[in-house]
N, CA, C and O atoms as a Tinker XYZ file with bonds, in Angstrom:
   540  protein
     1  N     41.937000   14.104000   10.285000    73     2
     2  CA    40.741000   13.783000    9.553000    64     1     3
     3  C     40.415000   14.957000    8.627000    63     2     4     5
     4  O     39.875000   15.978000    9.054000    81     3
     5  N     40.749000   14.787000    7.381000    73     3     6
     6  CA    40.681000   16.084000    6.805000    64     5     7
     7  C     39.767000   17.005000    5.913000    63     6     8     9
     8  O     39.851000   18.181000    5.557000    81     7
     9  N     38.575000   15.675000    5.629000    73     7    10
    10  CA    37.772000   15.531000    5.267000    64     9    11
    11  C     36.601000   15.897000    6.033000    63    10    12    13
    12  O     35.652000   16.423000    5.451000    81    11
    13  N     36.555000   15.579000    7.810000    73    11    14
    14  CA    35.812000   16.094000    8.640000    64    13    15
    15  C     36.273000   17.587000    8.540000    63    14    16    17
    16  O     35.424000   18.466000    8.396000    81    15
    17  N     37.498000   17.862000    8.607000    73    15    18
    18  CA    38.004000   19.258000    8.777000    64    17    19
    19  C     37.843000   20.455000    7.708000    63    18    20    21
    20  O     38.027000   21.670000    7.770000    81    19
    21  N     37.531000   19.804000    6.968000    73    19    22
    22  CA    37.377000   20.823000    5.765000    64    21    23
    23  C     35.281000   20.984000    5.890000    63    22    24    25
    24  O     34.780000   21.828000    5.147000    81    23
    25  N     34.440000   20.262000    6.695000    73    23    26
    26  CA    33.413000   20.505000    6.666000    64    25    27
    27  C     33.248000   21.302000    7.735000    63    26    28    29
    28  O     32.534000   22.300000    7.833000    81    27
    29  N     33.620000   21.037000    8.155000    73    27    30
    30  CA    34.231000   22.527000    9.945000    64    29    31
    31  C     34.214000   24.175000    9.315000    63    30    32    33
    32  O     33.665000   25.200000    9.719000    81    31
    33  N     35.267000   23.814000    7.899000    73    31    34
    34  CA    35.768000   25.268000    7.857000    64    33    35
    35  C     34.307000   26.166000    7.071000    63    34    36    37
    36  O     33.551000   25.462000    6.402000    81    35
    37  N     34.126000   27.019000    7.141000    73    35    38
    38  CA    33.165000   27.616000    6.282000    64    37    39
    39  C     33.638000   28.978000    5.969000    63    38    40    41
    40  O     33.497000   29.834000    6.842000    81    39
    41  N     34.157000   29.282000    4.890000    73    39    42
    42  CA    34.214000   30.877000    4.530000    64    41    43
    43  C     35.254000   31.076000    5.629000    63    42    44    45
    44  O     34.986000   31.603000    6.709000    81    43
    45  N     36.560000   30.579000    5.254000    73    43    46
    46  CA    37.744000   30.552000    6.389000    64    45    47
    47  C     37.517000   30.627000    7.710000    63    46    48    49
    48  O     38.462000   30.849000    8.467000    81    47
    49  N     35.826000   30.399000    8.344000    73    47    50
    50  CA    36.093000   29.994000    9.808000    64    49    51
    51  C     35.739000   29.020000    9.675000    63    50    52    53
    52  O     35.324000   28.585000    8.601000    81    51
    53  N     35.827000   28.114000   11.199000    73    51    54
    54  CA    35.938000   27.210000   11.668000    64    53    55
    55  C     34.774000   27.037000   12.825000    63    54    56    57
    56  O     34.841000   27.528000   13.952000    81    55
    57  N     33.628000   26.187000   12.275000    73    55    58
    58  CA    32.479000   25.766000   12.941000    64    57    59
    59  C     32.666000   24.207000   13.988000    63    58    60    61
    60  O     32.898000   23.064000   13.592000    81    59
    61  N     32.466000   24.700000   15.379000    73    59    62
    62  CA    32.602000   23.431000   16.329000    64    61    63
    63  C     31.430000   22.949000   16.186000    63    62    64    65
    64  O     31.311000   21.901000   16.821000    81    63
    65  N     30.089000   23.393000   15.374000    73    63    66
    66  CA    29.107000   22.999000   15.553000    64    65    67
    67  C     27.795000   23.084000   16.943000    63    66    68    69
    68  O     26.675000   22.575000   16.962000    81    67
    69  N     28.390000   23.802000   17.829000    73    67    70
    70  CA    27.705000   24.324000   18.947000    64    69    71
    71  C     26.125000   24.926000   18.410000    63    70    72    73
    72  O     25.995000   25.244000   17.228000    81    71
    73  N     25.201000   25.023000   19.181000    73    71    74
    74  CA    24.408000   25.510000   19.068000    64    73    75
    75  C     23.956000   26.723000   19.906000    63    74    76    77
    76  O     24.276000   26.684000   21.094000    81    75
    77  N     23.389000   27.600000   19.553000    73    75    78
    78  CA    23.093000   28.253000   20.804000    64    77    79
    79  C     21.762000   29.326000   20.555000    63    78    80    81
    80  O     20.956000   29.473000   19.636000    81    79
    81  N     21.961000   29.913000   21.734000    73    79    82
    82  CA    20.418000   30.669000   21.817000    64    81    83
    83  C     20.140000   32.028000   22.287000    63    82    84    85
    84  O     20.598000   32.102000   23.427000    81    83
    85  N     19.588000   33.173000   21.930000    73    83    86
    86  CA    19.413000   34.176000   22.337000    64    85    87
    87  C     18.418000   34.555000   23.622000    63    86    88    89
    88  O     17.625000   33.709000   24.035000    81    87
    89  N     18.486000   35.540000   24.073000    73    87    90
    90  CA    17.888000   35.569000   25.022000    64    89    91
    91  C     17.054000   36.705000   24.795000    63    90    92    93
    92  O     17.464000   37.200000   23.745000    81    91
    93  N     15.773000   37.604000   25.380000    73    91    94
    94  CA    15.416000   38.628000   25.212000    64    93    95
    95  C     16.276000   39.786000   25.452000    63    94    96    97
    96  O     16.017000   40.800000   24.804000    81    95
    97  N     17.570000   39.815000   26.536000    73    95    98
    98  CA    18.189000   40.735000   27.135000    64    97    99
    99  C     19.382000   40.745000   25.843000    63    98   100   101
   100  O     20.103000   41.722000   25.636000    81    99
   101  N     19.432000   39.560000   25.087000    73    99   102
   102  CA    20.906000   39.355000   24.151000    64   101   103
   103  C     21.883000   38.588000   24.526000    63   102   104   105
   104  O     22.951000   38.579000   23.913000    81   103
   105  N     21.624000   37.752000   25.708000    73   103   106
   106  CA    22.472000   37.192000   26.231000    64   105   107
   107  C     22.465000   35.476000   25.855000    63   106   108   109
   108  O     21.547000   34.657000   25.900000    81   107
   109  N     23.831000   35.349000   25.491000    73   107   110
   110  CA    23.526000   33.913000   24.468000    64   109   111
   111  C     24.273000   32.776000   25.274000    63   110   112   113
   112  O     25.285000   32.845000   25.971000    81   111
   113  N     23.420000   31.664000   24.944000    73   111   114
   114  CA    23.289000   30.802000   25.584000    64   113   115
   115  C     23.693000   29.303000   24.817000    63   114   116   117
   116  O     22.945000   28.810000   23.972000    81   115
   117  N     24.887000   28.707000   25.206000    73   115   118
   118  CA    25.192000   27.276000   24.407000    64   117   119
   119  C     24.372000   26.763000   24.978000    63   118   120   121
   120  O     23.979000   26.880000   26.139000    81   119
   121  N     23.907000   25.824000   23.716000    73   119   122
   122  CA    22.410000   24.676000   24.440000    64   121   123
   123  C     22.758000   23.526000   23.965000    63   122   124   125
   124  O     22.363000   22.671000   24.759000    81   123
   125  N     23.318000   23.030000   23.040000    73   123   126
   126  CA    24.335000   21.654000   22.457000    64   125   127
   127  C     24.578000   21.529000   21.078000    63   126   128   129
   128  O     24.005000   22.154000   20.185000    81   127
   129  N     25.420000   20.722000   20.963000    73   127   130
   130  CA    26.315000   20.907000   19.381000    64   129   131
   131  C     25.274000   19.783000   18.699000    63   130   132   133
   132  O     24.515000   18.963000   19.214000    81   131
   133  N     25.597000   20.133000   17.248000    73   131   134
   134  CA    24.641000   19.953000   16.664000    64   133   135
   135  C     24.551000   18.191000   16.635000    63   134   136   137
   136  O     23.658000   17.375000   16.862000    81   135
   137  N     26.168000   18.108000   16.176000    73   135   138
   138  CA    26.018000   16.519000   16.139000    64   137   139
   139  C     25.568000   15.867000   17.198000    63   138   140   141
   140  O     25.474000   14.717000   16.767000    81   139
   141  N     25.183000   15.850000   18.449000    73   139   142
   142  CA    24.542000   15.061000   19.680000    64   141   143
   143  C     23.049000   15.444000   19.502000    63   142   144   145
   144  O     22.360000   14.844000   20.328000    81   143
   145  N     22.325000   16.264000   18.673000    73   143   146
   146  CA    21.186000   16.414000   18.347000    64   145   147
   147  C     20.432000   15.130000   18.063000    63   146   148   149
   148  O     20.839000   14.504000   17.085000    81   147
   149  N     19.415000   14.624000   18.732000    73   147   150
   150  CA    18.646000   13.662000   18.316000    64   149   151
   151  C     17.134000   13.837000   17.771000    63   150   152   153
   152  O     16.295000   14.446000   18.435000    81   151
   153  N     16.917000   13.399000   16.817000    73   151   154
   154  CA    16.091000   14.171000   16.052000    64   153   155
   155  C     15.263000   12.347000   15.884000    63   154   156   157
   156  O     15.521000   11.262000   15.362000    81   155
   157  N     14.098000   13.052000   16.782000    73   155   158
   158  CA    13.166000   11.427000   16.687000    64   157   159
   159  C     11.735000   12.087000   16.531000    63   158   160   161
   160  O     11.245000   13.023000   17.162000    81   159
   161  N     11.060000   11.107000   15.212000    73   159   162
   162  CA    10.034000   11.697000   15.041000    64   161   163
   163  C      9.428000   13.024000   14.260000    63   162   164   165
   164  O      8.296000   13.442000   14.017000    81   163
   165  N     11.083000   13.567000   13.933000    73   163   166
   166  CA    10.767000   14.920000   13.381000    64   165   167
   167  C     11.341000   16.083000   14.469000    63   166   168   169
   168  O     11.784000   17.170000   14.098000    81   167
   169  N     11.244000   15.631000   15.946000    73   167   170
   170  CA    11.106000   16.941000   16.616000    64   169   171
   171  C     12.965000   16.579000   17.075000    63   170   172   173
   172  O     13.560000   15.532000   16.820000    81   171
   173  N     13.352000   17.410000   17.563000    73   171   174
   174  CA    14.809000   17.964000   17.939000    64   173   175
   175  C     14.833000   17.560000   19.231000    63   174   176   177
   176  O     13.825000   17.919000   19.839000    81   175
   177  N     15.670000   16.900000   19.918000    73   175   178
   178  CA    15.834000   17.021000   21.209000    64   177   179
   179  C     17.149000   16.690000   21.584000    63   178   180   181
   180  O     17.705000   15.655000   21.219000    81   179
   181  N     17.836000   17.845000   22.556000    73   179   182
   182  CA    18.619000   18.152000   23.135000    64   181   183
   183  C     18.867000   17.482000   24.224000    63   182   184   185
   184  O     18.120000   17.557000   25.200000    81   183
   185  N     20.392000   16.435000   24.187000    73   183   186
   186  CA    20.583000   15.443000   25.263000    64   185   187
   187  C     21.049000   16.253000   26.637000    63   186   188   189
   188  O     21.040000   15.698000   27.736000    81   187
   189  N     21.390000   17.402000   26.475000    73   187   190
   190  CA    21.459000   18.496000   27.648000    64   189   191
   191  C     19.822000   18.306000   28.704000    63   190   192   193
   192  O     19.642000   17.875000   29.843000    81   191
   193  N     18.960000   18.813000   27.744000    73   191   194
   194  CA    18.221000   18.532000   28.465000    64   193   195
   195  C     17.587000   17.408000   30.034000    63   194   196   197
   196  O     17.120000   17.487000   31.170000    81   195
   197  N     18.071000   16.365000   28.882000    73   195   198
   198  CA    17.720000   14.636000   29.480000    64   197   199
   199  C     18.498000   14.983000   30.704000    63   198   200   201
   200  O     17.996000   15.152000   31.815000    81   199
   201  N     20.140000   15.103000   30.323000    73   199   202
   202  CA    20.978000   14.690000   31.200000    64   201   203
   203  C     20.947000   15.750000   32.450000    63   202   204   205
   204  O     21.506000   15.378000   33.482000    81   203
   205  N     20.450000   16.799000   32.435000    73   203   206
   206  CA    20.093000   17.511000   33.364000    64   205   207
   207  C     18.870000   17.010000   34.316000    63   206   208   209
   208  O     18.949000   17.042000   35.544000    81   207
   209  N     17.812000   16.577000   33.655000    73   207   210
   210  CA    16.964000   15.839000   34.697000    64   209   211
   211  C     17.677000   14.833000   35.398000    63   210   212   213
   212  O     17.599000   14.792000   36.626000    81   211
   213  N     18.288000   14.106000   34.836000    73   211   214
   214  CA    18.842000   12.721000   35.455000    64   213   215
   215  C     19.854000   12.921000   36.407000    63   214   216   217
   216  O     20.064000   12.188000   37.374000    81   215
   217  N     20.597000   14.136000   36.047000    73   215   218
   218  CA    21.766000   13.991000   36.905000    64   217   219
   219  C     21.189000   15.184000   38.364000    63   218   220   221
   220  O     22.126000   15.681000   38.988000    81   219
   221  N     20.234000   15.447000   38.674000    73   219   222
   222  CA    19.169000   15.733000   39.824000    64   221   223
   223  C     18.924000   14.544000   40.671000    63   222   224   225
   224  O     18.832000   14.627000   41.896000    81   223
   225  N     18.802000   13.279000   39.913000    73   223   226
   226  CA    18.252000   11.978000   40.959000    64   225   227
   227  C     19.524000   11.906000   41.732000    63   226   228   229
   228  O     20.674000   11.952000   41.294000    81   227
   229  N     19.054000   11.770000   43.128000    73   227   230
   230  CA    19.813000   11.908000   43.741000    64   229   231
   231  C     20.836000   10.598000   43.832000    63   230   232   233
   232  O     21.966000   10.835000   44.260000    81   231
   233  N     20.546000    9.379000   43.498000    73   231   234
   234  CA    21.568000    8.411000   43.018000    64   233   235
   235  C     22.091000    8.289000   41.419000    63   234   236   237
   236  O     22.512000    7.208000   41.008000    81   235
   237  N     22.059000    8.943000   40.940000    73   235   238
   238  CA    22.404000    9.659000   39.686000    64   237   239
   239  C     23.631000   10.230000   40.096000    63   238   240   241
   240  O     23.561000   11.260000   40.766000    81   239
   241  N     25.432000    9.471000   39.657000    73   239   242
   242  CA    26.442000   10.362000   39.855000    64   241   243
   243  C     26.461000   11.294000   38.334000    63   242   244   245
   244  O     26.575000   12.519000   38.295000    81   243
   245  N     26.319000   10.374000   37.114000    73   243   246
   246  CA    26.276000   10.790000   36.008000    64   245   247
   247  C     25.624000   10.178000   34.981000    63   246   248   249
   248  O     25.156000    9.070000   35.244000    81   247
   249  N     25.469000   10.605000   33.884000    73   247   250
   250  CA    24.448000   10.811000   32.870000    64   249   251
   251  C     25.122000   11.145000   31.593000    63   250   252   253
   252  O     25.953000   12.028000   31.379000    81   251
   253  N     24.544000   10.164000   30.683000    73   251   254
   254  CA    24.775000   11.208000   29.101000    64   253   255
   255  C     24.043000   10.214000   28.181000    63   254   256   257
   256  O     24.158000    8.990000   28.126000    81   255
   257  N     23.050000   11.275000   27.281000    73   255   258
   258  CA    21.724000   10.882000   26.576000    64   257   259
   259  C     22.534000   11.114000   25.262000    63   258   260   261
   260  O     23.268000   12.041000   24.919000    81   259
   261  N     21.963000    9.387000   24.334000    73   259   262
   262  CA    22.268000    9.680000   22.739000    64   261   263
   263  C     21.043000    9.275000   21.927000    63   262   264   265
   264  O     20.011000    8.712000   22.290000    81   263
   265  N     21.436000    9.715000   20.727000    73   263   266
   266  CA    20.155000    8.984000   19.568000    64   265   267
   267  C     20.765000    7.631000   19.160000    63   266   268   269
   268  O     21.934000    7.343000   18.905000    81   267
   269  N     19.630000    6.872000   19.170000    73   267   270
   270  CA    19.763000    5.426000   18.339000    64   269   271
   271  C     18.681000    5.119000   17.675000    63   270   272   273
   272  O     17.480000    5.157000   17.940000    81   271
   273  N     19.468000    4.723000   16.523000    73   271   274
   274  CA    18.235000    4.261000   15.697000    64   273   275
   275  C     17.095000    3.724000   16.130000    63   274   276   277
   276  O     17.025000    3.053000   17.159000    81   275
   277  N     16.008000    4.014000   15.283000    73   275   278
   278  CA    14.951000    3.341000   15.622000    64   277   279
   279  C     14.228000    3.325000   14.083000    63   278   280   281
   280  O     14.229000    4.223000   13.242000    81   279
   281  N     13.581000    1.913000   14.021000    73   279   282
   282  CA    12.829000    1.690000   12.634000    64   281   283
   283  C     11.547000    2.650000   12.353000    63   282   284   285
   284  O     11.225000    2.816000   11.176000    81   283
   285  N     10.793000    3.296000   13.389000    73   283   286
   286  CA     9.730000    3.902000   13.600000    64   285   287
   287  C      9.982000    5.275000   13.583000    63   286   288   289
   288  O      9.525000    6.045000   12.738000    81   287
   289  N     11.010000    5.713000   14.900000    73   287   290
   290  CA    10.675000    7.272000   15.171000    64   289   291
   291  C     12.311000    7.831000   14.222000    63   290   292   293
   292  O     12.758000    8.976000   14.163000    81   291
   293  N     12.733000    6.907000   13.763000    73   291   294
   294  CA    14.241000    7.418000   12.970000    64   293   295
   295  C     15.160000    7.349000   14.213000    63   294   296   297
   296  O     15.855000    6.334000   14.273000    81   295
   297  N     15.303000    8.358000   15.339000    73   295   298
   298  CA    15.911000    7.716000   16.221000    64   297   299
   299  C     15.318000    7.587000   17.645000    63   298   300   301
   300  O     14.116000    7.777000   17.455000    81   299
   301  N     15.464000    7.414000   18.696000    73   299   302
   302  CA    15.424000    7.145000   20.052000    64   301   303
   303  C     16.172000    7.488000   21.101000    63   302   304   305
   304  O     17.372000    7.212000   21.098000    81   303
   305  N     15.567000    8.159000   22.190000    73   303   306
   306  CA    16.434000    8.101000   23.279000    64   305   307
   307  C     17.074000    7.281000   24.148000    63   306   308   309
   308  O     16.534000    6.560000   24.987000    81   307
   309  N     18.372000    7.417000   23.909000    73   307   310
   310  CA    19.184000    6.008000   25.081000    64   309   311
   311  C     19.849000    6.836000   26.006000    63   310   312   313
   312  O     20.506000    7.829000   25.694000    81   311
   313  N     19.598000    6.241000   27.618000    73   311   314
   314  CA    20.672000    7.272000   28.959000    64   313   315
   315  C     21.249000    6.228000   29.316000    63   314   316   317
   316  O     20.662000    5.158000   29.480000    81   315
   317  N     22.586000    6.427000   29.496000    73   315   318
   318  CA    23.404000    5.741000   29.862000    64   317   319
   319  C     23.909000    6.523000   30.936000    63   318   320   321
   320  O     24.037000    7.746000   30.884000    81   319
   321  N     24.344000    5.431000   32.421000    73   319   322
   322  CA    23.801000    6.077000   33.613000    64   321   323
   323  C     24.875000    5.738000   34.614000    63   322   324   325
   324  O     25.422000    4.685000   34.287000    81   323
   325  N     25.285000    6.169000   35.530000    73   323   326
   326  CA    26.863000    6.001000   36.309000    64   325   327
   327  C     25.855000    5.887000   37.627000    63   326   328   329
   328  O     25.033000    6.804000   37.634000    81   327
   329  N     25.755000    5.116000   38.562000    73   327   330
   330  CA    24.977000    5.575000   39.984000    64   329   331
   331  C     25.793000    5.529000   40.276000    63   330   332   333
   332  O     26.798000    5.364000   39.584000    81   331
   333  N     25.701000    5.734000   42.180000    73   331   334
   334  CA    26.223000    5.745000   43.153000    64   333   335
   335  C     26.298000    4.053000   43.521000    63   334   336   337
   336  O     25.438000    3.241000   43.181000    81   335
   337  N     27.540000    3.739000   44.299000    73   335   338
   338  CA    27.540000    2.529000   44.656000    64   337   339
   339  C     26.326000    1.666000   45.449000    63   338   340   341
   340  O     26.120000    0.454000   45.390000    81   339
   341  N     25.453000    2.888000   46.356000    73   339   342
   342  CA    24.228000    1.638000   46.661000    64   341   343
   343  C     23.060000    2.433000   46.419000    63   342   344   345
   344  O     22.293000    3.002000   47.196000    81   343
   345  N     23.093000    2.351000   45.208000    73   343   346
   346  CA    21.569000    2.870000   44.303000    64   345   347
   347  C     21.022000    1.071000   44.155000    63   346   348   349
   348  O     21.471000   -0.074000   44.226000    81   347
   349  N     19.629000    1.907000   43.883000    73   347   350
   350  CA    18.924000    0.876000   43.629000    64   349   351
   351  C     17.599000    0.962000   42.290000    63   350   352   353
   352  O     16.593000    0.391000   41.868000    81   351
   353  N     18.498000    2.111000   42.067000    73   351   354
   354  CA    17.950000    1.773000   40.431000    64   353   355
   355  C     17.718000    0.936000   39.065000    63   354   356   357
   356  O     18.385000    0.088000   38.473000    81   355
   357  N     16.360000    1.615000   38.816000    73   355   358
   358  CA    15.979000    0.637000   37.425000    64   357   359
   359  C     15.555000    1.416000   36.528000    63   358   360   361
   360  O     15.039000    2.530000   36.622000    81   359
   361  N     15.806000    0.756000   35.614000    73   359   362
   362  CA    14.615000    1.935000   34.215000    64   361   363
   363  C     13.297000    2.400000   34.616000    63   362   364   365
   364  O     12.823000    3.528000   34.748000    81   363
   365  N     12.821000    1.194000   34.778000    73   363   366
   366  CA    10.995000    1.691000   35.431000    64   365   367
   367  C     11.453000    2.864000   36.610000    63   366   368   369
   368  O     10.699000    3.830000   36.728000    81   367
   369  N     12.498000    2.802000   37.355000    73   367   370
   370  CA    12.374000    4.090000   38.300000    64   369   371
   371  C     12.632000    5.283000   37.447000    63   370   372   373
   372  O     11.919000    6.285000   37.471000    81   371
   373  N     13.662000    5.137000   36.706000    73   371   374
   374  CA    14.036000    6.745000   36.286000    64   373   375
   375  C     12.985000    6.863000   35.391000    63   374   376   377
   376  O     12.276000    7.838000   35.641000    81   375
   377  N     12.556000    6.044000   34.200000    73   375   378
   378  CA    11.565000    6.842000   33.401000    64   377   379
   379  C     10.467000    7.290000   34.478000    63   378   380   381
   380  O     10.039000    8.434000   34.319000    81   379
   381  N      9.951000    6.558000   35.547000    73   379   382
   382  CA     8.876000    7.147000   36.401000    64   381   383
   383  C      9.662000    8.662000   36.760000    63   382   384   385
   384  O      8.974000    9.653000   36.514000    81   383
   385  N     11.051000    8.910000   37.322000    73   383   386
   386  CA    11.461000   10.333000   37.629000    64   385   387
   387  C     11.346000   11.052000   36.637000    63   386   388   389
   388  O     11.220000   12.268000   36.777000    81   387
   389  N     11.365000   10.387000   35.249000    73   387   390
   390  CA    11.560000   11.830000   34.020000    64   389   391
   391  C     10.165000   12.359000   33.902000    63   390   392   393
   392  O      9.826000   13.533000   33.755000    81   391
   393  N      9.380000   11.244000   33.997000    73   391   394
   394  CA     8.104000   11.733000   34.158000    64   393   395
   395  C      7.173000   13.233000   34.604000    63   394   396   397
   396  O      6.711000   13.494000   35.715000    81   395
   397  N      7.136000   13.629000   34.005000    73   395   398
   398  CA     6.385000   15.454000   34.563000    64   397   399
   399  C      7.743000   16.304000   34.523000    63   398   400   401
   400  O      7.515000   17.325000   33.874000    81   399
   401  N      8.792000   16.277000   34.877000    73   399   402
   402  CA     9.742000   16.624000   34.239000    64   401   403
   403  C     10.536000   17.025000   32.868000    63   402   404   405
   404  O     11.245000   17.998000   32.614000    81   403
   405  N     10.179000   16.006000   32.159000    73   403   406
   406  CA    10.427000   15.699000   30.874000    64   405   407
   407  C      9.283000   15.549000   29.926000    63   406   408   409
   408  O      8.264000   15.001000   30.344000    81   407
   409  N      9.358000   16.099000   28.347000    73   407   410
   410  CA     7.963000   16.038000   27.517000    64   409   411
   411  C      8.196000   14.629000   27.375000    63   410   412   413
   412  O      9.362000   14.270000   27.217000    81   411
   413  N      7.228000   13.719000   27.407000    73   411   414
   414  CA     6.758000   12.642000   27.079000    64   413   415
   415  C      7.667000   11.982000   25.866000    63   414   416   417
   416  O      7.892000   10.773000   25.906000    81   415
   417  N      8.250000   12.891000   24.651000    73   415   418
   418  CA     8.771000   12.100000   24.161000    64   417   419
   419  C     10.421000   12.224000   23.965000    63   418   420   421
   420  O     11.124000   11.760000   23.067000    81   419
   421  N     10.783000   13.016000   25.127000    73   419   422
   422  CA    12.195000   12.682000   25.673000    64   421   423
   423  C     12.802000   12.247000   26.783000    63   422   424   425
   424  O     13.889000   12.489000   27.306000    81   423
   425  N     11.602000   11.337000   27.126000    73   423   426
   426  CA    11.977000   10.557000   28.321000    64   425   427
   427  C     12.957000    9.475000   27.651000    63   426   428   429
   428  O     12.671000    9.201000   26.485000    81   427
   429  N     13.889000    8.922000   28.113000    73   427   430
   430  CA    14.647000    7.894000   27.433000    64   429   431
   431  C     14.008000    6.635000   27.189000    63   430   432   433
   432  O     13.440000    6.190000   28.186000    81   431
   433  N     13.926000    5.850000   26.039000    73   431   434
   434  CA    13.188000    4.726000   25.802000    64   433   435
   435  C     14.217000    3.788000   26.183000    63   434   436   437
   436  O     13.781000    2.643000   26.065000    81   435
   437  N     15.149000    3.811000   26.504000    73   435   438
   438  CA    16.580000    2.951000   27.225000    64   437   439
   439  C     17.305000    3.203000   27.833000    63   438   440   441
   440  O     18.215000    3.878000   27.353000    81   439
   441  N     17.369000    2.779000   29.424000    73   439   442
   442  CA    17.983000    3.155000   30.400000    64   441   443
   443  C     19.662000    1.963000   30.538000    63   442   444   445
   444  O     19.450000    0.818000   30.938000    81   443
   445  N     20.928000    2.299000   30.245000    73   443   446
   446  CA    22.033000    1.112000   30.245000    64   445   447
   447  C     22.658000    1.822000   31.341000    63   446   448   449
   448  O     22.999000    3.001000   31.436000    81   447
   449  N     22.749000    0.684000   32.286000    73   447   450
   450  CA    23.474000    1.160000   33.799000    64   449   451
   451  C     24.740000    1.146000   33.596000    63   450   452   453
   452  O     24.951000   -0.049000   33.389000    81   451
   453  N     26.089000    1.877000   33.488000    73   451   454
   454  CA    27.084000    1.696000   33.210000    64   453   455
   455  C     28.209000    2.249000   34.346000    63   454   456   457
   456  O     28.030000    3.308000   34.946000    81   455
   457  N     29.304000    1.454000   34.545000    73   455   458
   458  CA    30.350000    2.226000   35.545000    64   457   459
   459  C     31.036000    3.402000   35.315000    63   458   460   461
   460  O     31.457000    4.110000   36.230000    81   459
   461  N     31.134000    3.578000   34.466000    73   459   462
   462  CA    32.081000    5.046000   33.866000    64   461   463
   463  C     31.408000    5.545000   32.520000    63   462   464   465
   464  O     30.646000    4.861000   31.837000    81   463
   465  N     31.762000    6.698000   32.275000    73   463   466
   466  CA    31.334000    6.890000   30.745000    64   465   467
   467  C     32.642000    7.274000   30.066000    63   466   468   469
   468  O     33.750000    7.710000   30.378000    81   467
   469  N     32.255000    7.059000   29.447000    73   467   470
   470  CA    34.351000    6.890000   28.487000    64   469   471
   471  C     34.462000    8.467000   27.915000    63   470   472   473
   472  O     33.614000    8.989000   27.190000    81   471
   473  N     35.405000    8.963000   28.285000    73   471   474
   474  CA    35.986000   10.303000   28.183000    64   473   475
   475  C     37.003000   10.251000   27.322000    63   474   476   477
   476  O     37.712000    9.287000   27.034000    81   475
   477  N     37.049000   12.071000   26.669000    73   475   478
   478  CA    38.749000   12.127000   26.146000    64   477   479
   479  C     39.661000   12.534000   27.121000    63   478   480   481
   480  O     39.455000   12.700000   28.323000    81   479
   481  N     40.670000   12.675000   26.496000    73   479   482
   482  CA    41.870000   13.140000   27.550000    64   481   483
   483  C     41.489000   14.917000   28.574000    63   482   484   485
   484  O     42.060000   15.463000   29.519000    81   483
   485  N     40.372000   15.247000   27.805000    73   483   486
   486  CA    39.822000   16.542000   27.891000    64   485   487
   487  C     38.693000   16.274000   29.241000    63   486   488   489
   488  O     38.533000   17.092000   30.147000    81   487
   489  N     38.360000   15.662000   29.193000    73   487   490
   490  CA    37.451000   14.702000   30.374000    64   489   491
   491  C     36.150000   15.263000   29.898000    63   490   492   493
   492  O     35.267000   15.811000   30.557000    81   491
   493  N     36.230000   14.939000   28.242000    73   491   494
   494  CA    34.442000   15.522000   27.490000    64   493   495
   495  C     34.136000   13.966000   27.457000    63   494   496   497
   496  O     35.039000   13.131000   27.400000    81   495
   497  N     32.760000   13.639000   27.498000    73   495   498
   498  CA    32.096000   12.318000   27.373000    64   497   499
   499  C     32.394000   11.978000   25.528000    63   498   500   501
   500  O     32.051000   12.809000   24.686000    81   499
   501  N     32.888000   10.999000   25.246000    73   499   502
   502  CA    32.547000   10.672000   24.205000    64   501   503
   503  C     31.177000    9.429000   23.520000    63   502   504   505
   504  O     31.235000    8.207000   23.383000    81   503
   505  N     30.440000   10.074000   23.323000    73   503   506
   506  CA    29.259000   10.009000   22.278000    64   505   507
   507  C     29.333000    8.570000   21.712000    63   506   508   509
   508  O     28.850000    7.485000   22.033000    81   507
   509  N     30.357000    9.146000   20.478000    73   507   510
   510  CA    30.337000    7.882000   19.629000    64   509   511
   511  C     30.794000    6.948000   20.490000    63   510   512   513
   512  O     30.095000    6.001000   20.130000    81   511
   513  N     31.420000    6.558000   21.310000    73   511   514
   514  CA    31.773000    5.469000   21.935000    64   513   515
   515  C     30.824000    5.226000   22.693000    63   514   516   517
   516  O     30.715000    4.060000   23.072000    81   515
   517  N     29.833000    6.235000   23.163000    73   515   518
   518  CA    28.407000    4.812000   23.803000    64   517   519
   519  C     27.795000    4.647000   22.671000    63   518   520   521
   520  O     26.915000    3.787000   22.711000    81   519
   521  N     27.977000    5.254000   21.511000    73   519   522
   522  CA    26.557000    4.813000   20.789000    64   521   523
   523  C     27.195000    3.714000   20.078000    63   522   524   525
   524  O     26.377000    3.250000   19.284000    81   523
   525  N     28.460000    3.016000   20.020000    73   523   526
   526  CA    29.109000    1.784000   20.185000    64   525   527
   527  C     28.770000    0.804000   20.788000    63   526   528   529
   528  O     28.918000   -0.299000   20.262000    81   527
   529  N     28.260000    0.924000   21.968000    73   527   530
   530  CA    28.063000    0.197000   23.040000    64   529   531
   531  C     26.191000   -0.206000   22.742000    63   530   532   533
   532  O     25.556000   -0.906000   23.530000    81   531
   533  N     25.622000    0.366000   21.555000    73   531   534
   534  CA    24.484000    0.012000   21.062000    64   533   535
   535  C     24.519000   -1.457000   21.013000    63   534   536   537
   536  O     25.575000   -2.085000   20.940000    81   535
   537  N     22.962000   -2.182000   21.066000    73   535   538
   538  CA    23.116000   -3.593000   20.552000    64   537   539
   539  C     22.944000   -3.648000   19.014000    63   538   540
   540  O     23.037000   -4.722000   18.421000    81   539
């Protein structure tokens, strides 16, 4: 893709797009790449975040939060969600868990119960392929 690849390069390096963060001590911290950034409403939110609350519930095997459009906030939070075989989860439960946990407007507005989350050969979640799985 060479066209993606040449927006990578900048001033002969090569940007993965990671984000990251300083600390008071200097100690830096990856917090997520830019493209999984969901930006609803104006404000930034980091699917690290989400997926860290979620993957705490204790029928929660796995987790991974994307942006989807939305006509209103530009985009929206969607979690797409792996349980354990005898969970008994629902949306109304987990948004009630993100609850006090999570700021109010990165609780996920769509909870899709799914068996696996589709990986590369690298065993990284791929993104664009749930945000495929959009209606």
């Amino acid at each position: 893709m060479p066209e993606e690849t040449n927006t990578s390069l900048k001033d002969g390096w090569f940007s993965a797009g990671d984000m990251a963060r300083f600390d008071e001590e200097g100690y830096v911290y990856l917090v997520d790449r830019k493209t999984d950034l969901i930006i609803s409403g104006g404000v930034n939110i980091f699917p690290r975040d989400i997926e860290e609350v979620l993957h705490a519930h204790p029928e929660v095997l796995e987790a991974a939060a994307v942006g989807v459009e939305d006509a209103y906030w530009g985009e929206k939070v969607k979690a797409f969600v792996v349980t354990r075989s005898d969970a008994k989860l629902t949306e109304k439960i987990l948004s009630s868990y993100c609850d006090g946990k999570l700021a109010a407007y990165k609780i996920p507005k769509e909870f899709v119960f799914i068996d696996a989350l589709p990986r590369n050969a690298a065993g990284k979640v791929l993104r664009r392929s749930l945000r495929s799985l959009v209606d």
